[in-house]
N, C-alpha and C positions, 0 to 999 in steps of 0.2 A: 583599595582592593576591589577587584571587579566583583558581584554581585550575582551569583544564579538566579538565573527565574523560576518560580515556581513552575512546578511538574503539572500535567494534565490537571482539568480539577472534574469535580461528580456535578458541577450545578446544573446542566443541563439534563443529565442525567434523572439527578435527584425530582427534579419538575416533573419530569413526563411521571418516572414512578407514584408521583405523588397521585398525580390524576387518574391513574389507575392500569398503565400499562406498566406490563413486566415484561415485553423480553424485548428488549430495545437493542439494536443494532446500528455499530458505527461501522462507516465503511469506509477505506484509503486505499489509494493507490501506489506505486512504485516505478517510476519507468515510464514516466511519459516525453523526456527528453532525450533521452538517449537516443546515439544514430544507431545500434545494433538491439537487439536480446528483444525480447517481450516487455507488454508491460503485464504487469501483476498485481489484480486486486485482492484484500480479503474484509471480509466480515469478521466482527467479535459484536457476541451476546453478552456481557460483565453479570457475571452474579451479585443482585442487589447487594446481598447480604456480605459478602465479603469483598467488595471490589475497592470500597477503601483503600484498602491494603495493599493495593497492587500500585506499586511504582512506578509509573509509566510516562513518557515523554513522549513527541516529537519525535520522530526516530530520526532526522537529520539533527538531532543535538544528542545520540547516545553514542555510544562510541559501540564499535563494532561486538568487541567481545561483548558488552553491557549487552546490547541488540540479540546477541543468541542465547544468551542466558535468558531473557527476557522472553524471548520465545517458545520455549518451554515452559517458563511458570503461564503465559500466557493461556498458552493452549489448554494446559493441565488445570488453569482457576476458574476457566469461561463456563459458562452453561455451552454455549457451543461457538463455533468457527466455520469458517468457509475460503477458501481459496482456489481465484480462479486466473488462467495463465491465459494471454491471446499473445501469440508469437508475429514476429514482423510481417508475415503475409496477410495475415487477419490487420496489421496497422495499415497497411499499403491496400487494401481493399477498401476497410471503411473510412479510414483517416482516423489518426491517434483520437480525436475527441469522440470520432464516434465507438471507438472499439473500447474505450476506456467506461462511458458507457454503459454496454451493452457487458463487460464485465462485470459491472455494479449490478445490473440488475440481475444476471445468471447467478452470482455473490447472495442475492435478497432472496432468490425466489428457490436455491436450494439449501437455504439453511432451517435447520430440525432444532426444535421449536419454531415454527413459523410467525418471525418476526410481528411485533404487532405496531413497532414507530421505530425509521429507520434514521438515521442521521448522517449523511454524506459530506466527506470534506470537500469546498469551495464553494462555487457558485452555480452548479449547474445540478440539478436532479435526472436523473434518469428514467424512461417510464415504468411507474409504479402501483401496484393496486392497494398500496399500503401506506399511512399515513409519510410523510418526511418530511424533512427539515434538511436545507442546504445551509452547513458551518462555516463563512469562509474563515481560514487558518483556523479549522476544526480539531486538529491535528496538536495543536496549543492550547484549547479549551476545554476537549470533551476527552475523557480517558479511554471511552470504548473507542473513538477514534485514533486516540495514541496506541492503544492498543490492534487496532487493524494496523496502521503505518508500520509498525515492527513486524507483523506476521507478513507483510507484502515486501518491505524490503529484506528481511531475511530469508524469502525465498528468492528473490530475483538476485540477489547475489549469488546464492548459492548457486542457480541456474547460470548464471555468467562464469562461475568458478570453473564449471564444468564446459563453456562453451573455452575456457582460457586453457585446458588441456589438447581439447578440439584444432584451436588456430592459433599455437605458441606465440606467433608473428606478430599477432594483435593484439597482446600486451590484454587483455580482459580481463584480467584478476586486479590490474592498477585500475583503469580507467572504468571500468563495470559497462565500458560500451556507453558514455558519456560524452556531448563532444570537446575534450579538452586539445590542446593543443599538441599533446601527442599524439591521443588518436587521430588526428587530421592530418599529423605527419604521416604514418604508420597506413592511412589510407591512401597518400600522394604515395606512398611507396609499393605498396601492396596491392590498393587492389581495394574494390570490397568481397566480404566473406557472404554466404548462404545466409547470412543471420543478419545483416545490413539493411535495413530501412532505406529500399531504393526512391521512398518517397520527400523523403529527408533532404535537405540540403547541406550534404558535406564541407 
């Protein structure tokens, strides 16, 4: 019988609060692959006191409906949140890495409580006037970062849900504007859409 892995866990967490910071902020992205739609960061603050309790994963290992559910207790258990959206011309200006970014740090520097040690998933930091820490597969270890990954992909769905009303043709509500091998049909066919990452290679 296959075996689940343990969900997010607090010890990263638990450390900083130890030494005496409280409002620590993980921060994830959503949509840095995709040929079409924005990508989408967010911040979560986890309330020491109660964040135990909060259930959270990876959001590429919850399943959709889990993911919006999720999204709600999220928002409503946090001290606070922050989500921030840079759409394909903002990708095609600075290049996905730098716009992704430059999200993270608009993410750090407008959330209330003003973060005081921030925790970024992967390898790269953003510039910051505030302590950080780079997690890679943060996303699987720290839960305020599981917890941003859910708040960013459940908004960037939701945002492709509404671009898949937008250009029926494009099939966006399957693909989310990722390049699978439909949508690279569907682009030989069509065209690309106002929302297509002309910087991308199709």
């Amino acid at each position: 019988m296959k075996r689940s892995l343990p969900a997010a866990g607090l010890d990263i967490e638990k450390a900083l609060w130890s030494q005496g910071y409280h409002s620590v902020v993980g921060v994830d992205e959503a949509g840095r692959g995709p040929l079409a739609g924005p990508v989408v960061v967010a911040g979560v603050i986890l309330n020491p006191n109660t964040a135990q309790y909060l259930d959270v994963d990876d959001s590429k290992k919850v399943s959709e409906s889990r993911r919006e559910a999720l999204f709600e207790t999220i928002i409503s258990g946090s001290i606070s949140h922050q989500i921030e959206v840079l759409g394909n011309i903002e990708i095609d200006e600075l290049n996905i890495l730098n716009a992704t970014l430059k999200g993270m740090q608009q993410v750090v520097e407008a959330l209330r409580p003003i973060p005081d040690y921030v925790l970024i998933d992967g390898n790269r930091l953003p510039k910051l006037s505030f302590p950080a820490q780079a997690v890679v597969k943060g996303d699987q270890k720290s839960k305020s970062i599981a917890a941003a990954s859910i708040l960013a992909k459940v908004t960037r769905d939701t945002i492709m849900q509404g671009y898949a009303q937008e250009y029926p043709q494009w099939e966006f509500s399957k693909h989310k504007g990722y390049p699978t091998k439909r949508h690279k049909e569907l682009l030989q066919q069509f065209g690309p859409t106002p929302i297509h990452r002309k910087t991308f290679r199709w």
